[in-house]
C-alpha positions, -999 to 999 in steps of 0.1 A, spaced: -510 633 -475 -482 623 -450 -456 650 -470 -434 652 -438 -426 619 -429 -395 615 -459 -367 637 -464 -363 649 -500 -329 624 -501 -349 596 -493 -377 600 -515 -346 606 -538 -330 573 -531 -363 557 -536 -370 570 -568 -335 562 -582 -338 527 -571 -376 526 -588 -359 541 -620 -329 511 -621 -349 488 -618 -377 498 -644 -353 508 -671 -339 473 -665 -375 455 -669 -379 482 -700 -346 466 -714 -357 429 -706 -394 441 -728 -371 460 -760 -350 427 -767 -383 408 -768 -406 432 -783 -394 415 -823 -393 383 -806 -415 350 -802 -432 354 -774 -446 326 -762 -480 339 -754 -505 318 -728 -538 331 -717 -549 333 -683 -585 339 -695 -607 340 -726 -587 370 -742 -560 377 -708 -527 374 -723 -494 366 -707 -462 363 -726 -429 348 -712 -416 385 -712 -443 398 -684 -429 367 -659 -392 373 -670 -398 410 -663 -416 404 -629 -391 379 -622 -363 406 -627 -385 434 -607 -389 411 -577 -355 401 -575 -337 439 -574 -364 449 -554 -354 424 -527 -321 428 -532 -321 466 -525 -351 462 -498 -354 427 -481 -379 436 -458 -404 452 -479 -435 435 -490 -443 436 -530 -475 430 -547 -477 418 -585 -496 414 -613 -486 373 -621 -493 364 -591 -456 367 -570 -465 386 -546 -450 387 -511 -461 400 -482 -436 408 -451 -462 427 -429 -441 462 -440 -453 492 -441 -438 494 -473 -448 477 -502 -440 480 -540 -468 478 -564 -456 463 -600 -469 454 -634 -439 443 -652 -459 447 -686 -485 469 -692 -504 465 -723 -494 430 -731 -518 428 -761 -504 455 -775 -471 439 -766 -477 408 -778 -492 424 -816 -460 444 -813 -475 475 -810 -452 500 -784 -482 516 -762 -466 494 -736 -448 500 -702 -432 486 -668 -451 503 -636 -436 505 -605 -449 523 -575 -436 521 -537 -465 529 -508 -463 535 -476 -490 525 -454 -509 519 -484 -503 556 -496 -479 557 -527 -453 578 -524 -432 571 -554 -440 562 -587 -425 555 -619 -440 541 -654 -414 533 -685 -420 528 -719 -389 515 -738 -404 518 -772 -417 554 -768 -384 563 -748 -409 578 -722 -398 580 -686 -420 595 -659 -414 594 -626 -431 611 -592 -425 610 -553 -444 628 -529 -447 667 -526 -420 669 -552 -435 671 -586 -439 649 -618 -415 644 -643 -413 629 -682 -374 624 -692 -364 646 -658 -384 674 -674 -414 685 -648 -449 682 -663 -483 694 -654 -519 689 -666 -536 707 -694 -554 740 -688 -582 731 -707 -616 738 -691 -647 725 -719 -650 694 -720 -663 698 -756 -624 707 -763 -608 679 -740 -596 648 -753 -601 621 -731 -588 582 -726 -600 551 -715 -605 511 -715 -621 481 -713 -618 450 -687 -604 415 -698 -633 400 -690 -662 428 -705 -678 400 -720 -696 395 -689 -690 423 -671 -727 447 -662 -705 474 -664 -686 471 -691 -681 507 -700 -690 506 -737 -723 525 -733 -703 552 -715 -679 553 -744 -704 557 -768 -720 585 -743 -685 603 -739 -680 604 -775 -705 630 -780 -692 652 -753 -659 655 -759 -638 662 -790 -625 623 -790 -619 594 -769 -592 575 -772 -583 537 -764 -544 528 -762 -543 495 -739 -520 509 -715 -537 526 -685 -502 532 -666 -495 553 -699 -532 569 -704 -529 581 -668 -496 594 -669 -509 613 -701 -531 634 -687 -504 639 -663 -485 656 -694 -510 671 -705 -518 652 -734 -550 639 -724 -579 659 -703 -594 631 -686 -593 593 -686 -616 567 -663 -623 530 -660 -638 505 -644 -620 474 -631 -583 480 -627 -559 462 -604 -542 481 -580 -509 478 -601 -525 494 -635 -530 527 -616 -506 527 -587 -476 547 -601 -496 562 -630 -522 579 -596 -490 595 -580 -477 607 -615 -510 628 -622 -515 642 -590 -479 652 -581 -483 669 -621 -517 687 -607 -545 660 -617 -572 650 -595 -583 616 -592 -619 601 -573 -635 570 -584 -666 582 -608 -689 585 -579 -659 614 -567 -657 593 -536 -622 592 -528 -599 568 -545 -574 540 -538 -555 517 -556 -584 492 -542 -607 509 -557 -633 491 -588 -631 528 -605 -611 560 -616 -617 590 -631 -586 611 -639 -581 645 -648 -568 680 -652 -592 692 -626 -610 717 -647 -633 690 -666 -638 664 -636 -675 670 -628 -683 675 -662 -671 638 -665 -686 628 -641 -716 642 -647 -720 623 -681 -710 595 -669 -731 588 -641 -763 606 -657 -796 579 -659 -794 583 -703 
């Protein structure tokens, strides 16, 4: 963890330009969450509605407005890449099924990395009025209220989050056996469509674990930094350690991470 190389201010400043910025995309989502939407499909069942691009398109534009020379990778396919050190990872909707059925697990994600390490993060749902937020060595926060994880240690008492891939159709890991697996381990599982949301979650304490396969580096960029900076500890499921390249997560509180893992990498 590079803690020392930003000043509290700056991570600061950071963070309140994150928090603009997503509370504007949040705004841009709430007008259009009654709304025709539009929606197109970028695979079999991949949604995109013409409030993701308008969001994205909004994102992208404060973000270079505020930091020209930064590079910014994006979930619709915008990205831009200035050779920085620092780049800003977005998904400018979140759970765009749910979106699109007009159901509110939905949220804007925006993290900032630096030298591929994120050091602020924020993830905002307009319809559940939910605002975390996280920079390095400086805590997690829901509504500028800190946060931390759950203190629950059996697994048997932990409920725990995940989901499934666009494409599990034909996916060899598709994660529904492990679902099935988890299910009689833990007290529940959930499934809300919003990974930015499960993660920061656990973060809150709300959930006691979450994994997946498959994510982009933009579902779990802001959501990582969230959880950790609220106590969590994050690997990908074989506990090697994770990035937001990485084909796997498991998130937790800590105390019920190898107990995970240990169901979900066991032969039956």
């Amino acid at each position: 963890m590079r803690k020392n190389l930003f000043s509290k201010n700056e991570l600061s400043q950071f963070t309140k330009v994150a928090e603009k910025i997503a509370r504007g995309a949040g705004k841009i989502l709430a007008d259009g969450f009654l709304k025709n939407k539009n929606v197109q499909y970028k695979g079999r069942i991949d949604p995109v509605t013409k409030f993701d691009l308008k969001s994205e398109k909004y994102i992208i534009t404060q973000i270079q407005k505020a930091f020209p020379s930064h590079s910014i990778l994006t979930e619709e396919g915008h990205s831009i890449d200035n050779n920085s050190d620092f780049c800003w990872i977005i998904d400018p909707l979140d759970g765009t099924v749910n979106y699109a059925h007009r159901l509110p697990s939905y949220a804007v994600s925006i993290a900032l990395q630096y030298k591929k390490e994120s050091i602020v993060g924020v993830v905002y749902a307009p319809e559940l009025n939910e605002f975390f937020s996280a920079s390095i060595g400086q805590g997690a926060y829901l509504n500028k209220k800190k946060i931390k994880i759950s203190s629950e240690k059996k697994l048997e008492r932990s409920l725990l989050a995940t989901g499934f891939a666009y494409n599990i159709a034909t996916l060899k890991k598709n994660n529904l056996g492990l679902f099935a697996r988890m299910m009689k381990h833990a007290q529940a599982v959930r499934r809300f469509g919003s990974a930015a949301l499960d993660i920061c979650w656990v973060a809150d304490g709300r959930f006691e674990g979450f994994w997946e396969y498959n994510l982009a580096p933009w579902d779990s960029a802001a959501g990582v930094i969230i959880l950790t900076e609220a106590g969590g500890k994050v690997t990908e499921i074989d506990l090697s350690q994770y990035s937001v390249f990485s084909k796997s997560l498991l998130a937790s509180n800590g105390l019920i991470h190898n107990k995970m893992q240990g169901i979900l990498v066991r032969k039956k």
